[in-house]
C-alpha positions in Angstrom: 159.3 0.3 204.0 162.5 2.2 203.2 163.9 -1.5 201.2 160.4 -1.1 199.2 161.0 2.5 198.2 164.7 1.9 197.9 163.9 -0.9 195.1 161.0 1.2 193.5 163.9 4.3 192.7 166.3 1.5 191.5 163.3 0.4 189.1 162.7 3.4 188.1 166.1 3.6 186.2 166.5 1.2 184.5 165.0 3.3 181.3 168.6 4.3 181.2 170.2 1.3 180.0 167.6 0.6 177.3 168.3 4.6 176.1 171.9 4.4 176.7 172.1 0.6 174.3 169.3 2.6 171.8 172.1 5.3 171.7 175.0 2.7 171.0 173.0 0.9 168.0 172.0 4.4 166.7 176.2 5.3 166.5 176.8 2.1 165.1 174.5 2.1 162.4 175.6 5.3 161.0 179.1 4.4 161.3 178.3 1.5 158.8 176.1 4.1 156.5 179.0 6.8 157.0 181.8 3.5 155.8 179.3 2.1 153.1 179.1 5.7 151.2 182.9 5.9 151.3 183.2 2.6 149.1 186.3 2.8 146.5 183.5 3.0 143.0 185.6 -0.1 141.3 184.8 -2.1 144.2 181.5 -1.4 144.1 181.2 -1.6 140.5 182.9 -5.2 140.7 180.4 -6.3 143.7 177.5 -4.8 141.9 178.3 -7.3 138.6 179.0 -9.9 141.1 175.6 -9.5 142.5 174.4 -9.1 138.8 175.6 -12.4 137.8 174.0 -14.3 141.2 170.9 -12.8 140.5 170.3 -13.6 136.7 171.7 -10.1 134.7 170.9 -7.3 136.9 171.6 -5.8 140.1 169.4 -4.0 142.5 170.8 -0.4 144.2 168.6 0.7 146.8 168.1 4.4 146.4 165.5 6.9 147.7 164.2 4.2 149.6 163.4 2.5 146.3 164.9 -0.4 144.4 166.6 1.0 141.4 167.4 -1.5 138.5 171.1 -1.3 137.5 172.3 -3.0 133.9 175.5 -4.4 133.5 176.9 -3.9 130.7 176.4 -7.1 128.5 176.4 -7.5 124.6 173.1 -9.7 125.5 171.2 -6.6 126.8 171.3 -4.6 123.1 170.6 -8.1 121.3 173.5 -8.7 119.7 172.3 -12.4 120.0 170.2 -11.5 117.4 173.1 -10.6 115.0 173.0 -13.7 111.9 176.4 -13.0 110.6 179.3 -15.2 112.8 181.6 -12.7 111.8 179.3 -10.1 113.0 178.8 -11.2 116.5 182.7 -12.2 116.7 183.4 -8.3 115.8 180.8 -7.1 118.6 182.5 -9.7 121.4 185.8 -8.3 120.4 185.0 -4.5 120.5 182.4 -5.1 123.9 185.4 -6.6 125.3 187.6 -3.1 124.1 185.3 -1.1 125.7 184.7 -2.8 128.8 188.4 -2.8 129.4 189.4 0.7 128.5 186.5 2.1 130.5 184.1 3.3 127.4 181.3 1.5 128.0 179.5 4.1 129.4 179.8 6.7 126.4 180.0 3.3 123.9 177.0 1.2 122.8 176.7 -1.8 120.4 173.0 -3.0 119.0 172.0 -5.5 116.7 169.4 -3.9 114.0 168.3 -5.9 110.7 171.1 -3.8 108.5 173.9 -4.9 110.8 175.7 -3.9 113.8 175.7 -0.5 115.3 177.8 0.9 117.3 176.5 4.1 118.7 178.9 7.0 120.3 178.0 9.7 122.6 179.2 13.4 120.7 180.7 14.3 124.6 183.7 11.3 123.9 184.0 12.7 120.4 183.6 16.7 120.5 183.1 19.6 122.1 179.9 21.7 122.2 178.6 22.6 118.9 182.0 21.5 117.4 182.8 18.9 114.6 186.6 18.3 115.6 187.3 15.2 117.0 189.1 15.9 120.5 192.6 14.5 121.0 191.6 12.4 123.4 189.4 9.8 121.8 191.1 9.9 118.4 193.4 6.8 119.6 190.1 5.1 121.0 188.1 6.0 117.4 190.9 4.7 115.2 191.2 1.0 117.5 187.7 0.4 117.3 188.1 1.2 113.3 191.0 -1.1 113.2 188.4 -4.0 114.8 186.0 -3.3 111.9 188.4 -3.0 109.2 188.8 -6.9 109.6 185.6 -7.0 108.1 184.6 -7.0 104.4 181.4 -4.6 104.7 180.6 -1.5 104.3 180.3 1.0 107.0 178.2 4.0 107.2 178.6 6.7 109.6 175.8 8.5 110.8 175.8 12.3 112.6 172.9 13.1 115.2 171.8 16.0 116.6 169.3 16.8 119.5 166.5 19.6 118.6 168.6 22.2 120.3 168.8 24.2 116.5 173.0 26.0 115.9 173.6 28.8 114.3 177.0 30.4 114.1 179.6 31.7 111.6 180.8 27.9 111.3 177.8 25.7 111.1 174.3 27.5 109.8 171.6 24.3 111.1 171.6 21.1 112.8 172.6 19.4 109.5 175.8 21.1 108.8 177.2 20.2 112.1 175.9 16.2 111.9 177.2 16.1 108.5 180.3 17.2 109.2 180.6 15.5 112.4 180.5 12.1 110.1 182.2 12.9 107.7 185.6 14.3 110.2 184.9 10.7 112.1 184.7 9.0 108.2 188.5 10.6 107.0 189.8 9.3 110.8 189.2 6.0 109.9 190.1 6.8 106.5 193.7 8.2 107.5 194.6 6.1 110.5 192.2 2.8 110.8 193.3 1.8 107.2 189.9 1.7 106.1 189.4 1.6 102.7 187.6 4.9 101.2 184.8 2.9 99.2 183.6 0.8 101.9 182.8 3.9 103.7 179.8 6.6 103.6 178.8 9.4 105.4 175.5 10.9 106.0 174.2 13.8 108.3 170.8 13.5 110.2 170.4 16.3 112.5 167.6 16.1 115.0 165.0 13.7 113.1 166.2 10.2 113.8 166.5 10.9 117.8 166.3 8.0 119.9 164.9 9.5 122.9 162.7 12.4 124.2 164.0 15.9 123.7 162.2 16.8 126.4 164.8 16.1 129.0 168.5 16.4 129.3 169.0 12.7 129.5 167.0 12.5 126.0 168.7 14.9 124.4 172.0 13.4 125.4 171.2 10.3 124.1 170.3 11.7 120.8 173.4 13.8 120.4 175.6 11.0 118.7 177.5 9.6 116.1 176.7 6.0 115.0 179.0 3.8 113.0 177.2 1.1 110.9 178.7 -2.6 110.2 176.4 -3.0 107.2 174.9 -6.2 106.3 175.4 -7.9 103.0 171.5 -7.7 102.3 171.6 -3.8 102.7 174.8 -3.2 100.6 172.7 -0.6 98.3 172.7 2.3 99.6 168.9 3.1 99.3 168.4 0.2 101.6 170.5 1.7 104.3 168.2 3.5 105.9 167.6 3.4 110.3 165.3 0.0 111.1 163.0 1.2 113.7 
């Protein structure tokens, strides 16, 4: 009788080991989360493209317990494909390839529309809040990417954009005045130091009525506060026929 009740204690422990291995896996599994959120951000920008590439042109980032599309940056995904000029589409490989490689793709964009080749700039590479000065900092970037389109006989048109947020200040007295001016100070850098010629080059102001996203948010109105340089097709040389294709 003392064996049986001996054997029934022993039994009656063995909960330990399964709590003590539970334990183990749980310390285990947040060393890996702990390591996996400490990832050096190139490396996981080069695995994420990796995984891009394997799985057709995007890759999938698990966040908030949901699956979160991620785009790598591609001259595909803004339908440059679509670009009918050869000299257009070499242009937009050669300055995708500039901005992929001196880390401005992220405040950068290129798309294909029917009057040419756009390549759209977000104002926070370019100025300063409510300023039209081009910061010291992205003049050298400005005046490469001008140098790029300056190999091309067509005429560019630069393009200032607001979001609805309305200025008002001793310098600038609406949303105009500042997109204007904005264009044109991006216009004489190209002028002065991309060795664009003068009368292949236009400059126009928009404020906040061509915005390309919802003012609504943040994210929208950063999207819409933006300078956009046009690579004008042939077939939209006249200046009436200019206008933004929808």
């Amino acid at each position: 009788m003392l064996h049986d009740e001996d054997e029934k204690e022993e039994n009656n422990e063995r909960w330990l080991l399964t709590y003590s291995d539970l334990i183990t896996l749980l310390m285990i599994f947040f060393v890996i989360m702990y390591s996996m959120s400490n990832v050096d951000a190139e490396k996981y920008k080069q695995l994420s493209q990796s995984l891009s590439s394997a799985f057709g042109g995007s890759s999938g980032v698990i966040e908030g317990g949901q699956s979160k599309i991620e785009p790598v940056v591609d001259p595909n995904n803004n339908n440059l494909d679509s670009l009918q000029n050869p000299e257009f589409k070499e242009v937009a490989e050669n300055i995708q390839k500039y901005l992929n490689e001196s880390g401005l793709a992220n405040s950068v964009s290129l798309k294909a529309q029917d009057r040419g080749l756009v390549i759209s700039l977000k104002d926070t590479i370019l100025f300063d809040t409510g300023k039209a000065v081009i910061i010291n900092d992205s003049r050298d970037k400005i005046i490469q990417i001008g140098k790029m389109l300056n190999e091309m006989n067509s005429y560019i048109r630069v393009e200032g954009h607001t979001d609805n947020l309305s200025i008002k200040n001793s310098e600038f007295k609406s949303n105009w005045d500042l997109s204007v001016m904005r264009a044109t100070n991006v216009v004489q850098l190209l002028i002065d130091s991309a060795g664009i010629a003068p009368n292949k080059l236009s400059a126009v102001g928009y404020g906040e009525f061509r915005p390309i996203a919802d003012n609504a948010s943040p994210d929208g109105k950063s999207k819409n506060r933006r300078v956009d340089i046009v690579l004008v097709d042939s077939k939209f040389d006249d200046v009436e026929n200019v206008g933004e294709n929808k």
